[in-house]
C-alpha positions in Angstrom: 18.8 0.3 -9.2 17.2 4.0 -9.2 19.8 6.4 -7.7 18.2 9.6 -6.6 20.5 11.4 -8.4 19.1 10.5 -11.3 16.5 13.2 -13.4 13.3 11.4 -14.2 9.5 12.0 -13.4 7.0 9.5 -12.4 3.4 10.0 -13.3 0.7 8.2 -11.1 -2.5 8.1 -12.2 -5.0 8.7 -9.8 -2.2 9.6 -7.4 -5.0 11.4 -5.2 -6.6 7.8 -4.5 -6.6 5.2 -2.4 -3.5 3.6 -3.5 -2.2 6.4 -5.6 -1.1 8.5 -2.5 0.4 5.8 -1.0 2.4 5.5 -4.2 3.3 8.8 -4.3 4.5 9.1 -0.9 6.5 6.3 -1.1 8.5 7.5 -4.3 8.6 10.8 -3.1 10.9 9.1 -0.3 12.9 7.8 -2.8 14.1 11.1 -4.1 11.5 10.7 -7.4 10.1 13.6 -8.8 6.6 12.6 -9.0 3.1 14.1 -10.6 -0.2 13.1 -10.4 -3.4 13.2 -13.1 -6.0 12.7 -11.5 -9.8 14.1 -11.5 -10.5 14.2 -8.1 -14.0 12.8 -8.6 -14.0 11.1 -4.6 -13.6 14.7 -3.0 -9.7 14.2 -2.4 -9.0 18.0 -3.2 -7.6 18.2 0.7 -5.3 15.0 -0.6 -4.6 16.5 -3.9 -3.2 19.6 -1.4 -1.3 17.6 0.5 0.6 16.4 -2.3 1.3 19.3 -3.9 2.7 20.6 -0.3 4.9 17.7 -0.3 6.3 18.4 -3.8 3.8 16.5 -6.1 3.2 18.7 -9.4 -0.4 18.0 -9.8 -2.3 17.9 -12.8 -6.1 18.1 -12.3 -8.0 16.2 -15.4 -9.7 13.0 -16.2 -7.5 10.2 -17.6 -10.1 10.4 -21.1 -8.9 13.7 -21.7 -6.4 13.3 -24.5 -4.9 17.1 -23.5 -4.4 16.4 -19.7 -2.6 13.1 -20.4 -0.7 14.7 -23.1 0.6 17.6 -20.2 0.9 14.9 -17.7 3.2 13.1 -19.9 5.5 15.3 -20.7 8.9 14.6 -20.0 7.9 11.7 -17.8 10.0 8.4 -17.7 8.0 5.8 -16.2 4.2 6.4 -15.7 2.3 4.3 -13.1 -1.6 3.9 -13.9 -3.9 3.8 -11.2 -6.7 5.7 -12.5 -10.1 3.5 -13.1 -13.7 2.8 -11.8 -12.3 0.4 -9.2 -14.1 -3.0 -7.6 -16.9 -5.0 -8.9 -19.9 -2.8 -7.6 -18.8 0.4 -9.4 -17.9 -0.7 -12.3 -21.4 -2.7 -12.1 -23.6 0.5 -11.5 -22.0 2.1 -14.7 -20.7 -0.4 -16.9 -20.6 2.4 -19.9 -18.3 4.8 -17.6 -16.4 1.7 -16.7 -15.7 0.6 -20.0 -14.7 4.3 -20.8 -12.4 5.1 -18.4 -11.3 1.0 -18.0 -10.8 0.3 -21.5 -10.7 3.4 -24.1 -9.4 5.2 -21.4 -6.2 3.2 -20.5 -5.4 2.2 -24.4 -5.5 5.9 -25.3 -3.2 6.3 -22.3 -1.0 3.3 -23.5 -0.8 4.7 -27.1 0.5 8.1 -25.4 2.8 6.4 -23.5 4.6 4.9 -26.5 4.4 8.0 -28.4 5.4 10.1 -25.8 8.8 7.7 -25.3 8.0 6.6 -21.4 10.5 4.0 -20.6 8.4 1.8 -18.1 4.3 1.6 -17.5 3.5 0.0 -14.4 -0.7 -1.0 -14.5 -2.3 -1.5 -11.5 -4.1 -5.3 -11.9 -5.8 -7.5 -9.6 -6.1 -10.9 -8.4 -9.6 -10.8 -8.7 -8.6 -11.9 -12.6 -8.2 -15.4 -10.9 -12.0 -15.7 -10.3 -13.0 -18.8 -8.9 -10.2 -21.7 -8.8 -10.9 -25.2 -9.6 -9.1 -26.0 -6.2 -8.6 -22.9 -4.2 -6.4 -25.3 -1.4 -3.6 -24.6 -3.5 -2.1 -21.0 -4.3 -2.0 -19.9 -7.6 1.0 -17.9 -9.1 1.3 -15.4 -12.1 1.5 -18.4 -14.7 -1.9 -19.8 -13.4 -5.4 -19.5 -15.6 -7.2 -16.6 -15.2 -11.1 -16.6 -15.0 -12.5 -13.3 -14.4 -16.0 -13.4 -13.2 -16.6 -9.7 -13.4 -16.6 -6.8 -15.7 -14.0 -5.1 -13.7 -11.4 -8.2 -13.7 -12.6 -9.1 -17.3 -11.5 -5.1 -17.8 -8.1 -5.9 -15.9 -7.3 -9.1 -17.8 -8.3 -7.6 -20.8 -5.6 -4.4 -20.2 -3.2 -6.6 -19.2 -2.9 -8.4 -22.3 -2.8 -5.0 -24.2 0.1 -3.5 -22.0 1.9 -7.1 -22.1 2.0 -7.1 -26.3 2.3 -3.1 -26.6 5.6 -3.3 -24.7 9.5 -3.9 -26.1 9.0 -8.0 -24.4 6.0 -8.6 -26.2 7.0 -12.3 -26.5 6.6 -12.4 -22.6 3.6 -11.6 -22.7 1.6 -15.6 -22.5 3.5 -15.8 -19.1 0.5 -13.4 -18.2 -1.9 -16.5 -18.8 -4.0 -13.4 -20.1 -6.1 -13.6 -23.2 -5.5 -12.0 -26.0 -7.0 -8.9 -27.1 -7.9 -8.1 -30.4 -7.1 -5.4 -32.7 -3.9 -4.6 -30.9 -1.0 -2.3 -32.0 2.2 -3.3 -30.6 4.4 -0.6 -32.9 7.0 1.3 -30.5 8.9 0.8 -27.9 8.1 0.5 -23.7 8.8 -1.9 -21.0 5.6 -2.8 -18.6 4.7 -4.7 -15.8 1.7 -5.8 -14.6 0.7 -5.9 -10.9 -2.1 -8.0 -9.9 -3.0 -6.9 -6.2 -4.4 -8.5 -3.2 -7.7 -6.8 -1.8 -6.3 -3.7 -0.3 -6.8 -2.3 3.6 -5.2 0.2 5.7 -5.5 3.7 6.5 -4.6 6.3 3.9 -5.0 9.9 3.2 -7.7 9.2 0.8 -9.7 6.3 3.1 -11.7 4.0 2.0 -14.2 2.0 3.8 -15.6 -0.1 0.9 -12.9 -2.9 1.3 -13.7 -5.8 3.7 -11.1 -5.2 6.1 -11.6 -1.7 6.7 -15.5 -2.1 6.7 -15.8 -5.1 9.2 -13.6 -3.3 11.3 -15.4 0.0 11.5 -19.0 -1.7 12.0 -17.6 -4.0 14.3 -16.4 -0.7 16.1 -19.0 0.9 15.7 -21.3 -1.9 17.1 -23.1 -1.9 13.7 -24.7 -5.7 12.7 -22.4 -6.6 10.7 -24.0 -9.6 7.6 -21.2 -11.6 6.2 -21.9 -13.9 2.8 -19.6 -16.2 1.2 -17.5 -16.7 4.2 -15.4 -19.7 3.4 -14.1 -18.6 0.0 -10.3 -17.4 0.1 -9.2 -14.0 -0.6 -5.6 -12.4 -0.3 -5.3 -9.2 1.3 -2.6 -6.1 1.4 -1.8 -3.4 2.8 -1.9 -0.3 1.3 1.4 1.5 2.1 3.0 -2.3 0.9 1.4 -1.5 -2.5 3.1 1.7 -2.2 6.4 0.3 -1.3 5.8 -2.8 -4.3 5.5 0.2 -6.6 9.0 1.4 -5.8 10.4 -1.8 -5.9 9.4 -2.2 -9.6 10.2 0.9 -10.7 14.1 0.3 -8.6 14.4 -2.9 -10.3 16.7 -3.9 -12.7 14.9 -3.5 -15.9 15.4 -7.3 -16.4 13.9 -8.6 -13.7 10.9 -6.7 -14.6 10.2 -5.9 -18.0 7.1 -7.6 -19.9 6.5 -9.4 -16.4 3.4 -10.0 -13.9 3.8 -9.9 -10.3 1.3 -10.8 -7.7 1.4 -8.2 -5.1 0.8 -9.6 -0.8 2.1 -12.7 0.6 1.5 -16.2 0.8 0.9 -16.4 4.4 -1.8 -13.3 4.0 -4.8 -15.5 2.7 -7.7 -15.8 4.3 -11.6 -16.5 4.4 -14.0 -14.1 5.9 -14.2 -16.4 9.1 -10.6 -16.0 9.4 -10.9 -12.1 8.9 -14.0 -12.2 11.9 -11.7 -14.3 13.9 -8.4 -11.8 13.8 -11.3 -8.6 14.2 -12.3 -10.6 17.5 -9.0 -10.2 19.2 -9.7 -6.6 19.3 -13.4 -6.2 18.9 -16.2 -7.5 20.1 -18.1 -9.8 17.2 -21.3 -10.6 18.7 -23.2 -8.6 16.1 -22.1 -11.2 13.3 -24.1 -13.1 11.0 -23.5 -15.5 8.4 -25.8 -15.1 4.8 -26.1 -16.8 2.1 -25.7 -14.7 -0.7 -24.8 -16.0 -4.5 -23.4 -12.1 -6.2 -19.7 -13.1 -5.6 -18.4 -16.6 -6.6 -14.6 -15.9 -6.3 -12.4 -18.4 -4.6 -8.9 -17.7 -4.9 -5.6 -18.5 -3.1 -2.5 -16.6 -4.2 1.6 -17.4 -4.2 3.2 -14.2 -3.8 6.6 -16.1 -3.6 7.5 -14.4 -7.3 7.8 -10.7 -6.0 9.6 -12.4 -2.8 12.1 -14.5 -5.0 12.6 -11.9 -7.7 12.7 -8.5 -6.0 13.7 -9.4 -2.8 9.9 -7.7 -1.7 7.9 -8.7 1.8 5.4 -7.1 3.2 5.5 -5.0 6.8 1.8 -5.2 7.7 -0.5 -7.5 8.5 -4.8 -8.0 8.4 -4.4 -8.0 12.3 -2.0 -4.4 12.4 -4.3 -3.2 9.6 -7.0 -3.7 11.8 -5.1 -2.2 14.9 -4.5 0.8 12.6 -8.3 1.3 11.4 -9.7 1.0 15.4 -7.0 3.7 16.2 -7.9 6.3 13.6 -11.4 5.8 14.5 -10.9 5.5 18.0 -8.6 8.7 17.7 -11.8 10.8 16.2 -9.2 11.3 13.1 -12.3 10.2 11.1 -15.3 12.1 11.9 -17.9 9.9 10.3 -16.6 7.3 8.7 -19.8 6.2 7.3 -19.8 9.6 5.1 -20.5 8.4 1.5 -17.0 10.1 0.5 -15.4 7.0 2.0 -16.9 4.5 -0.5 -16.3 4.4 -4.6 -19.8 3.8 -5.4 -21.6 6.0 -2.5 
């Protein structure tokens, strides 16, 4: 258990993000001493200050510059990696810059990791690696088949497996269900675990309204049409701050209960279908500018168990779709967000 007595630094990759200032903040409250590398390439400068003013040392570079990872890395002790083209779209519209920042980008990082003597990576994952289940009525856990159906989960997967065999419990690494990836070096010495998160929503100091919560939410505020496609396939969601606070519990944990592991990150009771989403937006907004499409771009079908991260670590979650919804018509409501249909708001504008 981490004692904040203790000297150690966390890095957090593309701590200036979505998720990443979450992360911080929440390891910042537990007496870490945290810096971020990240390239502020989303117009999060006014997040990136905010940090700082809290007590994040902030190193401003991208992740496939071998000198800024080399001063972000410096004395650190555990290193969580956030960086990356996030979501199916982005990674889509530039599948070279993807692949760059995805791929070379985290192995370099990995390779500095070992070499710089980090004691524990954390990788940021997704359950989008479990693509479309054979028979999404029952919840897949961590030692489930993984069938990516998009360059960014086949990126994920693919990083997963790297981390998994590049770490001290290399052996552990099948539990992943992963496949492997060639042309791997697994000399030196690191623990890692692998998160695979729920789609994320929520407020946060770097907002995004690219996610499905957060976007039906604000059209349906903003009395916008709002076209919904693939409505009865199953998706896990998660709050943002409960990555954040997931984070932590890894890094707390007994290096036994975590090393060479994967952990899904939500819970169990948090899965739903768009309909089900449209249905909890209802009890606070109106819906009457719905419509149902059929649309064949996104296949996945996936039910999650979360009950690993409950039974291991103890970990639940504090929020729900219905308070994240709550939480995005009060910010908006609140004018806290002066256009939230501002470009900066999306990954792929």
């Amino acid at each position: 258990m981490y004692s904040p007595g203790m000297s150690d630094t966390v890095l957090v990759t593309g701590g200036a993000g979505y998720i990443g200032a979450c992360v911080c903040e929440e390891l910042l409250a537990g007496g870490r001493q945290v810096r971020v590398l990240d390239a502020l390439v989303h117009g999060q400068a006014p997040v990136a200050g905010e940090l700082e003013r809290a007590g994040v040392e902030l190193v401003r570079g991208d992740l496939r510059d071998a000198s800024a990872r080399r001063r972000a890395l410096a004395g650190a002790a555990g290193v969580v990696h956030l960086a990356a083209i996030v979501g199916d779209p982005a990674c889509a519209h530039d599948p070279a810059l993807s692949h760059a920042v995805n791929v070379r980008g985290a192995r370099a990082l990995i390779d500095d990791v070992r070499a710089a003597g980090v004691a524990h990576m954390v990788f940021a994952s997704t359950c989008s690696n479990y693509g479309r289940m054979a028979d999404p009525s029952v919840a897949i856990d961590e030692r489930g088949e993984l069938r990516p159906m998009s360059l960014y989960a086949e990126q994920k997967v693919g990083i997963e497996r790297l981390l998994l065999a590049a770490a001290t419990s290399a052996g552990e690494a099948g539990r992943a269900g992963a496949p492997a990836v060639a042309d791997t070096d697994v000399s030196g010495a690191m623990r890692a675990t692998c998160l695979r998160l729920a789609t994320v929503y929520g407020v946060a100091p770097r907002m995004r309204f690219d996610l499905t919560v957060n976007e039906f939410a604000r059209d349906l505020w903003a009395g916008r049409p709002l076209e919904v496609f693939g409505e009865r396939f199953w998706r896990p969601y998660v709050h943002v701050r409960d990555v954040g606070r997931a984070v932590r519990a890894i890094l707390d944990a007994p290096p036994d209960r975590v090393d060479g592991e994967v952990f899904n990150v939500g819970c169990s009771r948090e899965n739903y279908r768009k309909l089900d989403l449209i249905k909890i937006i209802g009890e606070q907004l109106d819906t009457a500018g719905v419509s149902y499409v059929q649309r064949e771009e996104d296949p996945r079908d996936y039910r999650v168990s979360f009950e690993k991260i409950r039974r291991e670590l103890g970990f639940r979650v504090t929020m729900t779709v219905s308070d994240g919804v709550a939480e995005v018509v009060r910010a908006l409501a609140s004018g806290a967000i002066a256009d939230p249909f501002d470009g900066v708001y999306r990954n792929l504008a």
